[in-house]
PDB file with one MODEL, atoms N, CA, C and O in Angstrom:
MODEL        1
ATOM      1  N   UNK A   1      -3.445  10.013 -20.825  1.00  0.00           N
ATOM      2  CA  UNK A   1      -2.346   9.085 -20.666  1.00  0.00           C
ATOM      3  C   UNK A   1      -2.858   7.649 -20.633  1.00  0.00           C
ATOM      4  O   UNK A   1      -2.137   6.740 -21.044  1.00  0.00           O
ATOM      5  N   UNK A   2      -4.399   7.354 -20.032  1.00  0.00           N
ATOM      6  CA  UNK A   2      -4.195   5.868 -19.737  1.00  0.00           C
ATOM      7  C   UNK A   2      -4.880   5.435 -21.197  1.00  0.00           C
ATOM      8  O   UNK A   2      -4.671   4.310 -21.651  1.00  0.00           O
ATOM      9  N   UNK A   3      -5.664   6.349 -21.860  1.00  0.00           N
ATOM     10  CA  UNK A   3      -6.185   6.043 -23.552  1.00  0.00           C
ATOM     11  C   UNK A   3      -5.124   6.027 -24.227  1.00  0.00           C
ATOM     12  O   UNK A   3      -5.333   5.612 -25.367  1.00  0.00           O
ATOM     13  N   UNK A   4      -3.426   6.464 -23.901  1.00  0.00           N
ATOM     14  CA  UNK A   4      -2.273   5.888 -24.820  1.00  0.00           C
ATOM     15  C   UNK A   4      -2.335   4.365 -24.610  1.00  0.00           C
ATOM     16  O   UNK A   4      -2.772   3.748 -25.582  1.00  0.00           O
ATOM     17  N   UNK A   5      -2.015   3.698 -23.626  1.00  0.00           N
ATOM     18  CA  UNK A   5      -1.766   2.789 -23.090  1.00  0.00           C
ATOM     19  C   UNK A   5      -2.832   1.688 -23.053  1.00  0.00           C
ATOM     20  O   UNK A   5      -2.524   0.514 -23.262  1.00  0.00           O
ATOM     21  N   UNK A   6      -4.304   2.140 -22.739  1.00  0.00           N
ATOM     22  CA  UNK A   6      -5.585   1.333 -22.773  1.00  0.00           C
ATOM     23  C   UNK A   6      -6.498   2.217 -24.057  1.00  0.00           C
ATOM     24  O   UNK A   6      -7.171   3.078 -23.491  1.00  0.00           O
ATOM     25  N   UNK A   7      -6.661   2.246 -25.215  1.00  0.00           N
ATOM     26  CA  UNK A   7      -7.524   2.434 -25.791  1.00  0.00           C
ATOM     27  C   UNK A   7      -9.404   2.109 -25.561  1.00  0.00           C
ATOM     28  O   UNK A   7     -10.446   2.665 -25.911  1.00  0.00           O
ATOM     29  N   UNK A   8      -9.139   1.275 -25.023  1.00  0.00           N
ATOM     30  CA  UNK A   8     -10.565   0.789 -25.065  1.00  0.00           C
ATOM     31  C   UNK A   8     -11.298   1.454 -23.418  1.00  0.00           C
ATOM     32  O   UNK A   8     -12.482   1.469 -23.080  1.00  0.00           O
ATOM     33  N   UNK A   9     -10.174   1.903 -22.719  1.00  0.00           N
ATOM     34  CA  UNK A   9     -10.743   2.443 -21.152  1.00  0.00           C
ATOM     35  C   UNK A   9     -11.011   3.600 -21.145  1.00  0.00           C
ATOM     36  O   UNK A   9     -10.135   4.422 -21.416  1.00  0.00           O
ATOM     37  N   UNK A  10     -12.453   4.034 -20.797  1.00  0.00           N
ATOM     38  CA  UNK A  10     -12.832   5.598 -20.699  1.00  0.00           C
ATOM     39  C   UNK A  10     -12.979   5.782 -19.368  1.00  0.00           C
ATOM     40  O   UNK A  10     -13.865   5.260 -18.691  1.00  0.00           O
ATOM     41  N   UNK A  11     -11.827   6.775 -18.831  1.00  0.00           N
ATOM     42  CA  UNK A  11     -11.746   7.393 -17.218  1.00  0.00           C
ATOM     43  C   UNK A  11     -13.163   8.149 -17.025  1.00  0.00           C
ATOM     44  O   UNK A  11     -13.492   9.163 -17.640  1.00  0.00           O
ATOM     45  N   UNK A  12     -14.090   7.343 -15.877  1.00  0.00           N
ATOM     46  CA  UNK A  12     -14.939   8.623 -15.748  1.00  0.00           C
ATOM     47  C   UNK A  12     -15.089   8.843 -14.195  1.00  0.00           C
ATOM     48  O   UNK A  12     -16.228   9.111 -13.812  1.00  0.00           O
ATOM     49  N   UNK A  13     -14.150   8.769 -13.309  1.00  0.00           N
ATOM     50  CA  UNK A  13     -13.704   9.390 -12.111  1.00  0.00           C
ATOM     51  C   UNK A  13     -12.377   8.998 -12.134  1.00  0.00           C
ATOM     52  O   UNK A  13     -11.753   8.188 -12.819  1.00  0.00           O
ATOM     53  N   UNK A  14     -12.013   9.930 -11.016  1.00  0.00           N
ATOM     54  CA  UNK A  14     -10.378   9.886 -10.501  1.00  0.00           C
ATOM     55  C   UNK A  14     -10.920  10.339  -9.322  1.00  0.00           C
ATOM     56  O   UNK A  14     -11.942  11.019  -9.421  1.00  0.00           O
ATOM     57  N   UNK A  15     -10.349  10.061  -7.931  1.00  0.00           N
ATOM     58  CA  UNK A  15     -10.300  10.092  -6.698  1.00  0.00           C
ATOM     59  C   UNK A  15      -8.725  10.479  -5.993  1.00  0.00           C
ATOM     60  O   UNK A  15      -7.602   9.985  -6.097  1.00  0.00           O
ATOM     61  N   UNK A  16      -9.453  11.899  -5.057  1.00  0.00           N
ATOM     62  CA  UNK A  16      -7.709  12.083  -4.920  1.00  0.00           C
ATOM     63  C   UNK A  16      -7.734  13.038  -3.338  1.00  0.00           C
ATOM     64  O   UNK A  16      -8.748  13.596  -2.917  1.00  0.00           O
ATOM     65  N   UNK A  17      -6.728  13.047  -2.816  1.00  0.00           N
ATOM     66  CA  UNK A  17      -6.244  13.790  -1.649  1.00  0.00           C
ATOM     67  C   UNK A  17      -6.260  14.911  -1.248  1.00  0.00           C
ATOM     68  O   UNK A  17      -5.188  15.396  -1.612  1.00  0.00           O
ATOM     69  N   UNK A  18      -7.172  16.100  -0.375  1.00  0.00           N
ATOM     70  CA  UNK A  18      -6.911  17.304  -0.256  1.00  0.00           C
ATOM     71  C   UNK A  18      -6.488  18.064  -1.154  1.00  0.00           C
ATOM     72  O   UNK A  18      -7.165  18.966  -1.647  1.00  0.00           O
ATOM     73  N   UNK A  19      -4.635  17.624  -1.654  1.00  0.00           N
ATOM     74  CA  UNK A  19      -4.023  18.240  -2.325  1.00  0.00           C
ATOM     75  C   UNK A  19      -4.778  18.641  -3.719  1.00  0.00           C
ATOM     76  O   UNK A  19      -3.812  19.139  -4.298  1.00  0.00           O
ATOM     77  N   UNK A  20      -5.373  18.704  -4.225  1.00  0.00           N
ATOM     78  CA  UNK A  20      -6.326  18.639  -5.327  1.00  0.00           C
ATOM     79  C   UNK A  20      -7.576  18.967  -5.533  1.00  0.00           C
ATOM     80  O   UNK A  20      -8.350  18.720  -6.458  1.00  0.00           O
ATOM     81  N   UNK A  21      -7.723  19.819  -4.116  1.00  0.00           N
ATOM     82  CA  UNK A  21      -8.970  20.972  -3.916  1.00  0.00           C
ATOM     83  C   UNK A  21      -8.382  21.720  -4.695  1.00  0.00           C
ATOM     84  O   UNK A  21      -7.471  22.293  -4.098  1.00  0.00           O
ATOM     85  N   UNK A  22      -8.456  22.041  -5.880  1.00  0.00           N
ATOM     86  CA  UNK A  22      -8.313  23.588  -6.296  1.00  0.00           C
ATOM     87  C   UNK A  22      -8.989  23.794  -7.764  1.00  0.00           C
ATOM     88  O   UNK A  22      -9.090  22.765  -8.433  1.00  0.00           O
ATOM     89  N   UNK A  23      -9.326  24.658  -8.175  1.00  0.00           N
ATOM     90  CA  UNK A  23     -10.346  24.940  -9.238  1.00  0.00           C
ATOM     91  C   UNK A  23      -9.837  24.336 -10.602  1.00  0.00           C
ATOM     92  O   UNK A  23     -10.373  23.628 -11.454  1.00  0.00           O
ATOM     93  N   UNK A  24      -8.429  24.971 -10.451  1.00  0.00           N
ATOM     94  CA  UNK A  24      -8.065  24.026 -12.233  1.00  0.00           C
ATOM     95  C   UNK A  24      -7.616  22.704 -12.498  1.00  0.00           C
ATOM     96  O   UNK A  24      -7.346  22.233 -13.603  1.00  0.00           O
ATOM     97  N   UNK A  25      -7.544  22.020 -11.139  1.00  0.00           N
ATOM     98  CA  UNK A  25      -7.988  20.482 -11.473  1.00  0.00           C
ATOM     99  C   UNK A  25      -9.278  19.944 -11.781  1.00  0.00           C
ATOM    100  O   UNK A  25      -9.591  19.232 -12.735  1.00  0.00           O
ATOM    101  N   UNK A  26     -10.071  20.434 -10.729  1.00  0.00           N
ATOM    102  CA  UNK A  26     -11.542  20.350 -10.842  1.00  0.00           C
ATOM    103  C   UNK A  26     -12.284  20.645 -12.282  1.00  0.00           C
ATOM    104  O   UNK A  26     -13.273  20.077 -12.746  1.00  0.00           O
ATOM    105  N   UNK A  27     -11.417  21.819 -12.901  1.00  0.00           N
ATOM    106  CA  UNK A  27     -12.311  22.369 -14.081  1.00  0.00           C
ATOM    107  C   UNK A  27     -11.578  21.613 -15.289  1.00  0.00           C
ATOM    108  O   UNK A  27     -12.256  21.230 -16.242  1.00  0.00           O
ATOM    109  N   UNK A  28     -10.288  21.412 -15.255  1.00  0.00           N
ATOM    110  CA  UNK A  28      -9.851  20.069 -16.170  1.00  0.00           C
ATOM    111  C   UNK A  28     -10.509  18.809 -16.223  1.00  0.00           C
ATOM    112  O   UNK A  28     -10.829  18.374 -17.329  1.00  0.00           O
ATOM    113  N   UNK A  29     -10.760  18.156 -15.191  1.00  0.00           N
ATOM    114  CA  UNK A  29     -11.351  16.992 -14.908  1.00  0.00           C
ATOM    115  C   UNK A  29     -12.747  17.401 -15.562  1.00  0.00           C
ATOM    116  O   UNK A  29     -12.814  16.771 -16.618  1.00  0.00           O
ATOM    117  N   UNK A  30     -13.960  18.227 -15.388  1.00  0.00           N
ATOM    118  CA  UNK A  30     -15.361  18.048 -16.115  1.00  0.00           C
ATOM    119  C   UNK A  30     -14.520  18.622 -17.639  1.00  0.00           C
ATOM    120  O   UNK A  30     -14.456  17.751 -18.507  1.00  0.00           O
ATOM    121  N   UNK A  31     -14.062  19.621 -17.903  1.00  0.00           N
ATOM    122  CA  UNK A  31     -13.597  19.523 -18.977  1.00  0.00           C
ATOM    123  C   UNK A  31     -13.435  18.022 -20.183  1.00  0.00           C
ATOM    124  O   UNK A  31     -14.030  18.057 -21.260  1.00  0.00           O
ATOM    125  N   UNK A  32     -12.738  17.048 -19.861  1.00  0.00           N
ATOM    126  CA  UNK A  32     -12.674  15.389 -20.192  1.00  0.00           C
ATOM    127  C   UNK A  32     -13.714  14.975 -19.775  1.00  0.00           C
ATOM    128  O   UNK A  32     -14.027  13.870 -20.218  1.00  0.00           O
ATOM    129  N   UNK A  33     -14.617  15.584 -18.854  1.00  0.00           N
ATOM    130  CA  UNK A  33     -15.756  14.474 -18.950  1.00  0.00           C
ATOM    131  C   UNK A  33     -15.554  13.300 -17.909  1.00  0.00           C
ATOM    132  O   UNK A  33     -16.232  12.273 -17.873  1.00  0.00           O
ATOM    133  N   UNK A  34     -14.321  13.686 -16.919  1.00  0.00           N
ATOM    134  CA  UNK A  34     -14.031  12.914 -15.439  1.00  0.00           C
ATOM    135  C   UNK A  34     -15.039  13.604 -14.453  1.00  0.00           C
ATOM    136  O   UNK A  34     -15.615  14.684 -14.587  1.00  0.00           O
ATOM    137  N   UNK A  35     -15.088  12.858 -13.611  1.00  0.00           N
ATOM    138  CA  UNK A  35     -16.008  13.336 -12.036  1.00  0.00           C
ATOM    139  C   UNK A  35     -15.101  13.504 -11.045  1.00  0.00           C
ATOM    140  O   UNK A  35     -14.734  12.445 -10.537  1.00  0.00           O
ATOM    141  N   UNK A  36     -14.555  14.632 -10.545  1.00  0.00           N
ATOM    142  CA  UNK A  36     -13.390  14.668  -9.734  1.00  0.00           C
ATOM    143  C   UNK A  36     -13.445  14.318  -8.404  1.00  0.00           C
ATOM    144  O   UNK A  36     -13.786  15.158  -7.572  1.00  0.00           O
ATOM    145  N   UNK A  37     -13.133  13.109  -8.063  1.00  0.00           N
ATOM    146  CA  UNK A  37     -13.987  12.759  -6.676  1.00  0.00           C
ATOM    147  C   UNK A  37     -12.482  12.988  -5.227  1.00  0.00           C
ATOM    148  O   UNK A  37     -11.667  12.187  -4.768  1.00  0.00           O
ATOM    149  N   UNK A  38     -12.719  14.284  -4.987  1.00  0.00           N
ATOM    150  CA  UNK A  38     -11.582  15.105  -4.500  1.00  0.00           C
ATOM    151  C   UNK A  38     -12.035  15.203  -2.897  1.00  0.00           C
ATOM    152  O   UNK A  38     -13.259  15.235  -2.767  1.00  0.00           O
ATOM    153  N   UNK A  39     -11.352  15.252  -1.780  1.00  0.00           N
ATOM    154  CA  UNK A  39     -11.426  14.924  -0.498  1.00  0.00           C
ATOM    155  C   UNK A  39     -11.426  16.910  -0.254  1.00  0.00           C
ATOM    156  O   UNK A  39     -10.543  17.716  -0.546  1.00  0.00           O
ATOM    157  N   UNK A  40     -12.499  17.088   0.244  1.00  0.00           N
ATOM    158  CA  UNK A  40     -12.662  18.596   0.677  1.00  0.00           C
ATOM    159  C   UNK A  40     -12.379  19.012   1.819  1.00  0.00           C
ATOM    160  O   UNK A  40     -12.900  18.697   2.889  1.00  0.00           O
ATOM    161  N   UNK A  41     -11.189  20.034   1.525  1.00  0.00           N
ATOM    162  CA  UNK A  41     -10.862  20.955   2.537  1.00  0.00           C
ATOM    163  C   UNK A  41     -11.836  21.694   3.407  1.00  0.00           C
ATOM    164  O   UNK A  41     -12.583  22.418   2.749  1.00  0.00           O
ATOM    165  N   UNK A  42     -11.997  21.710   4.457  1.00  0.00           N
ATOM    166  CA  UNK A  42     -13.311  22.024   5.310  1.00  0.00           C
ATOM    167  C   UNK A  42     -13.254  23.722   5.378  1.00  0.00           C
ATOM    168  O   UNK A  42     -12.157  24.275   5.303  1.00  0.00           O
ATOM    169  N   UNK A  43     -14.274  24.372   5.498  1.00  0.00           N
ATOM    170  CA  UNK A  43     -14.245  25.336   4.905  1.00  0.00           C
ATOM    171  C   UNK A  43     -14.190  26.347   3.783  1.00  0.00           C
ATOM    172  O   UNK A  43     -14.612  27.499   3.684  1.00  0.00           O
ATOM    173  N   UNK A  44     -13.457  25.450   2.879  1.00  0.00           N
ATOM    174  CA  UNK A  44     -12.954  26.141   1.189  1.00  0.00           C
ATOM    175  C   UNK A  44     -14.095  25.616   0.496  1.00  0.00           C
ATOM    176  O   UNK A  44     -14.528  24.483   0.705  1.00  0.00           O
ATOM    177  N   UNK A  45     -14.696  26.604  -0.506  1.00  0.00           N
ATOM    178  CA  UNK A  45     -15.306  26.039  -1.295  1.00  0.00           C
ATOM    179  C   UNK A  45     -14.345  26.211  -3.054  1.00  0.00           C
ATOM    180  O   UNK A  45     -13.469  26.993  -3.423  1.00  0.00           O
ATOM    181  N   UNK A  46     -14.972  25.210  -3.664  1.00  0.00           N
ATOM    182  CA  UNK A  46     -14.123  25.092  -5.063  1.00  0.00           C
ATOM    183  C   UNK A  46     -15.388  25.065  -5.698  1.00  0.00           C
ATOM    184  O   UNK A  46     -16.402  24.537  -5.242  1.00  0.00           O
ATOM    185  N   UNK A  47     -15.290  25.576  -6.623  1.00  0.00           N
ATOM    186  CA  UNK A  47     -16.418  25.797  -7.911  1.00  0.00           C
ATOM    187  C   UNK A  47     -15.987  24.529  -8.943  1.00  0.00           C
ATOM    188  O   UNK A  47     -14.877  24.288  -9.417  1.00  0.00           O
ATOM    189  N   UNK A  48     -17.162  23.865  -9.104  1.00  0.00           N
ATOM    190  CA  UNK A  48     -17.034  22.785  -9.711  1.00  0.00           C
ATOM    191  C   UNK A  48     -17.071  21.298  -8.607  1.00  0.00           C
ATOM    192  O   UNK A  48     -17.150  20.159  -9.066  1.00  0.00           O
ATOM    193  N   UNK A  49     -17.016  21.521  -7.527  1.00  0.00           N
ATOM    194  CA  UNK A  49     -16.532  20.466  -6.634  1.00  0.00           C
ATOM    195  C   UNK A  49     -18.206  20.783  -6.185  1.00  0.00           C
ATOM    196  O   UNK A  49     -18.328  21.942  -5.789  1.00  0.00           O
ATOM    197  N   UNK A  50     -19.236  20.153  -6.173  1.00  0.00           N
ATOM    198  CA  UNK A  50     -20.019  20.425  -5.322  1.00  0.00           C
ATOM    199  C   UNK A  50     -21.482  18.989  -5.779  1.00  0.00           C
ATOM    200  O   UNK A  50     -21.181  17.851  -6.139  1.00  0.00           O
ATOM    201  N   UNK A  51     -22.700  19.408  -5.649  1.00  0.00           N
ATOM    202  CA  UNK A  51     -23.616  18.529  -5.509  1.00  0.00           C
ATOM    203  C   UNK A  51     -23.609  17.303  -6.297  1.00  0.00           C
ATOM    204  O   UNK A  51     -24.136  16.215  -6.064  1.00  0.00           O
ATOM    205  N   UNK A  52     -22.787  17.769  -7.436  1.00  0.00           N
ATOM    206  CA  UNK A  52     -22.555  17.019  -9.022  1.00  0.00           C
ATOM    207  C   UNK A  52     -21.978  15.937  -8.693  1.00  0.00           C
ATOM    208  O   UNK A  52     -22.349  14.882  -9.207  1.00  0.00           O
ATOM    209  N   UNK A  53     -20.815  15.973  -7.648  1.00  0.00           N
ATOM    210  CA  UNK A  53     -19.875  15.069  -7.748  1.00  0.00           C
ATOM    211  C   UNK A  53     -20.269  14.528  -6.244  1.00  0.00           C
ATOM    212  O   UNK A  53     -20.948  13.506  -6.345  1.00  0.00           O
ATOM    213  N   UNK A  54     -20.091  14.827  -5.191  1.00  0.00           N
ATOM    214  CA  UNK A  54     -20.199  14.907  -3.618  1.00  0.00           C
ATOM    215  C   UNK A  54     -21.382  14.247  -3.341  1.00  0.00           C
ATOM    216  O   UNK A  54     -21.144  13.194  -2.750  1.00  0.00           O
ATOM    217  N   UNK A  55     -22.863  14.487  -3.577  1.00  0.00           N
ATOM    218  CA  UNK A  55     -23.817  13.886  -3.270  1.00  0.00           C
ATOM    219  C   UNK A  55     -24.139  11.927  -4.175  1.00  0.00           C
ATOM    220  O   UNK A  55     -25.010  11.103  -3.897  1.00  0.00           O
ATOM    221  N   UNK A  56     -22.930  11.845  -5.307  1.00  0.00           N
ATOM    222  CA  UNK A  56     -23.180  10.519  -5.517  1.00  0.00           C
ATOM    223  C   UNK A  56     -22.750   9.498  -4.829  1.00  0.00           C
ATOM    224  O   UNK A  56     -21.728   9.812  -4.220  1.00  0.00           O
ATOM    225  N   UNK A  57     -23.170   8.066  -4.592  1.00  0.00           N
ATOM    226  CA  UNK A  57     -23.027   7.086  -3.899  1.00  0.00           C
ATOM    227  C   UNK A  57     -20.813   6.826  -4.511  1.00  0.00           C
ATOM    228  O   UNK A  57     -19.911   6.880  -3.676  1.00  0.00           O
ATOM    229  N   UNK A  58     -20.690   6.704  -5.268  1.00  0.00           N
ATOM    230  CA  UNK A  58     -19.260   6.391  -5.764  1.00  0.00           C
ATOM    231  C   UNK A  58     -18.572   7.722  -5.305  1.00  0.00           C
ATOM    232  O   UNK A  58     -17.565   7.369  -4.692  1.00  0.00           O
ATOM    233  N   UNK A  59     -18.649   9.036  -5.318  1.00  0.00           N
ATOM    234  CA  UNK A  59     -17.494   9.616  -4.160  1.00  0.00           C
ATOM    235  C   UNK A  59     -17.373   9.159  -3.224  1.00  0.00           C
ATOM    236  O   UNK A  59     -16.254   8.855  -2.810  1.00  0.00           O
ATOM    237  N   UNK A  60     -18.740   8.891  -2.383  1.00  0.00           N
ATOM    238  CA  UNK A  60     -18.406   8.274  -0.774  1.00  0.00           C
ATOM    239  C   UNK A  60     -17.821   7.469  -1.134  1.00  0.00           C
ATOM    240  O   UNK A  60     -16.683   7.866  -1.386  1.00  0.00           O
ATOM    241  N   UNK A  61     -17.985   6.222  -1.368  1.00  0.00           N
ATOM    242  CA  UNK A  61     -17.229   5.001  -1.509  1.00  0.00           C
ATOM    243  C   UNK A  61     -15.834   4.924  -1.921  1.00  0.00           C
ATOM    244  O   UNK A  61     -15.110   3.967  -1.647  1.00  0.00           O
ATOM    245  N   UNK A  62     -15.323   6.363  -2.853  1.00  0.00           N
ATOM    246  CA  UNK A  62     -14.369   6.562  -2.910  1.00  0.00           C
ATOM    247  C   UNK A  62     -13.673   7.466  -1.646  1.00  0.00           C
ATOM    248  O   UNK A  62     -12.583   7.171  -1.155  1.00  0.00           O
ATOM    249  N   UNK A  63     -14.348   8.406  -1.292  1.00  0.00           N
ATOM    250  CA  UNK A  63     -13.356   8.519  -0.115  1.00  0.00           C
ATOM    251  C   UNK A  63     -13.478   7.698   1.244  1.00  0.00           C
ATOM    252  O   UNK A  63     -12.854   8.225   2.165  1.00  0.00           O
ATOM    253  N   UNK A  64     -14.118   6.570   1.554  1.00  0.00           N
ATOM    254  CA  UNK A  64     -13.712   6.126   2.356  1.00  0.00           C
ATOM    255  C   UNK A  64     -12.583   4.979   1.889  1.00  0.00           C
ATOM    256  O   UNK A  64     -11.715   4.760   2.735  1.00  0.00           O
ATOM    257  N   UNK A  65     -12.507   4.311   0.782  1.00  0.00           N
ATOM    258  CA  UNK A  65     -11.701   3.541   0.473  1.00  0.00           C
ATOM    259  C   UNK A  65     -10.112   4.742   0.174  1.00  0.00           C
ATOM    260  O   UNK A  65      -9.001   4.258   0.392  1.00  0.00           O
ATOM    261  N   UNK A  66     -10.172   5.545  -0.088  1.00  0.00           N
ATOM    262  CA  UNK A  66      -9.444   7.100   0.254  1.00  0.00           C
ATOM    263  C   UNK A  66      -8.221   6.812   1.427  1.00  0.00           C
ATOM    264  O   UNK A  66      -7.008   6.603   1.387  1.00  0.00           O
ATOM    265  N   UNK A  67      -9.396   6.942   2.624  1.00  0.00           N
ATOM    266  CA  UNK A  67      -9.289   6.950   3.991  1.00  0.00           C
ATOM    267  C   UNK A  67      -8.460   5.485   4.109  1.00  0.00           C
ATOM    268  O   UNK A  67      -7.325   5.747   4.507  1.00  0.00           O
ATOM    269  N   UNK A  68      -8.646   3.875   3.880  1.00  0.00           N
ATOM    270  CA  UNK A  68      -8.397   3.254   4.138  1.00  0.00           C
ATOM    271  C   UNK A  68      -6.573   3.074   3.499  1.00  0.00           C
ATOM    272  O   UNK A  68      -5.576   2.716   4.126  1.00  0.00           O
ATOM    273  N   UNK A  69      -6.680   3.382   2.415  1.00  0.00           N
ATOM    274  CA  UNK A  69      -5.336   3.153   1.751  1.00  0.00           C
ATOM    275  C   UNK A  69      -4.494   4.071   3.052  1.00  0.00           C
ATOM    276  O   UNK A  69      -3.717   3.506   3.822  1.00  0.00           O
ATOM    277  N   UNK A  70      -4.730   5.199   3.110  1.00  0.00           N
ATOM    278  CA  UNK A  70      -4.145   6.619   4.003  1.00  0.00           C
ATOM    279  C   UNK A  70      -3.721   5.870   5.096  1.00  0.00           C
ATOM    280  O   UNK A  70      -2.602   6.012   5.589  1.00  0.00           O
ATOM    281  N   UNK A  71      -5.106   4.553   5.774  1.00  0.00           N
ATOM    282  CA  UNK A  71      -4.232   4.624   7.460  1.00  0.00           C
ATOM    283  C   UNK A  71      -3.165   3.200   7.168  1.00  0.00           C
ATOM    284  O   UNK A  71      -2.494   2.726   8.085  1.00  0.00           O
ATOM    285  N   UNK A  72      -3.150   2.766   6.089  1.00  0.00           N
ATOM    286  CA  UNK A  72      -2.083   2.147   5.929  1.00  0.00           C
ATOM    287  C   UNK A  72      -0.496   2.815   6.039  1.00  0.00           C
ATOM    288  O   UNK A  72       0.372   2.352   6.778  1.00  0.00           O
ATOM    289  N   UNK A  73      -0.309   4.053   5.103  1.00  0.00           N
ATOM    290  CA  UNK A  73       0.445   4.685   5.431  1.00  0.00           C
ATOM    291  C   UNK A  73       1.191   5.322   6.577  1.00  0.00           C
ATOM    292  O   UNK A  73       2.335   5.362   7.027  1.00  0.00           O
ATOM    293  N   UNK A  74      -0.588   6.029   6.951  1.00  0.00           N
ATOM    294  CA  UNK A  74      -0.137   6.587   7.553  1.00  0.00           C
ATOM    295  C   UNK A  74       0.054   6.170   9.370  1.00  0.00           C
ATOM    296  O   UNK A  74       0.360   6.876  10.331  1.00  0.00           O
ATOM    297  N   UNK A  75      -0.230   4.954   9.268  1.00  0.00           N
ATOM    298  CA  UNK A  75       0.055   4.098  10.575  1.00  0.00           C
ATOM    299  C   UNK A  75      -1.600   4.266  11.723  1.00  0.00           C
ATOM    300  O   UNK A  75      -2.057   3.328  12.376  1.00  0.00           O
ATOM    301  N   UNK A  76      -2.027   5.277  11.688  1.00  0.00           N
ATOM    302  CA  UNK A  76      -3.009   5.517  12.330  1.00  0.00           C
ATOM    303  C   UNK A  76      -4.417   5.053  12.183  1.00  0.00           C
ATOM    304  O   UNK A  76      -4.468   4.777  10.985  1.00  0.00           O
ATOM    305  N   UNK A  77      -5.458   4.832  12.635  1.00  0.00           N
ATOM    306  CA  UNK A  77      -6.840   4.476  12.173  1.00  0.00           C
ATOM    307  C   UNK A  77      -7.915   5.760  12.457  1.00  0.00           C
ATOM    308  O   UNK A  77      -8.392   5.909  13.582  1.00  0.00           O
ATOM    309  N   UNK A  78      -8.167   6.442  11.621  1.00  0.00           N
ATOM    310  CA  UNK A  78      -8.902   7.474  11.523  1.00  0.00           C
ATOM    311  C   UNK A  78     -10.255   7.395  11.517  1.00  0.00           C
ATOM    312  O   UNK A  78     -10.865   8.197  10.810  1.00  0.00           O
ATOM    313  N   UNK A  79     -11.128   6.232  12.449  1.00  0.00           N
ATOM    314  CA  UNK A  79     -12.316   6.059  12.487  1.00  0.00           C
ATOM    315  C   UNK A  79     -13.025   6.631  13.403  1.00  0.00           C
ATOM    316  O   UNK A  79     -14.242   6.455  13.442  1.00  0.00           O
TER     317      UNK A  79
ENDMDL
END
């Protein structure tokens, strides 16, 4: 969708909410050649979600900037 709109922009992460622990987002996303930088459900493991994506410096940074948009919402400070 955003290569209709931006031709010249190549997505190579997306960052996203719990909701989006699950395998066939994860396996769509390396599919395109995205890094799915997905907030993990504690306990669950997802195939595809793991050292690849999780141990780089830009997930963290994405989920704490994650976290920050959230306590806007969500009124609270989760530090």
């Amino acid at each position: 969708m955003v290569e209709a709109l931006h031709p010249e922009v190549r997505v190579k992460s997306v960052g996203t909410d719990k909701a989006y622990h699950w395998l066939g987002f994860v396996a769509g996303c390396r599919q395109q050649g995205i890094a799915p930088y997905v907030a993990c459900k504690e306990g669950m493991r997802t195939p595809g979600l793991d050292g690849r994506t999780t141990a780089r410096a830009g997930y963290r940074l994405s989920q704490k900037l994650r976290q920050r948009v959230e306590e806007i919402f969500g009124g609270g400070s989760r530090r």
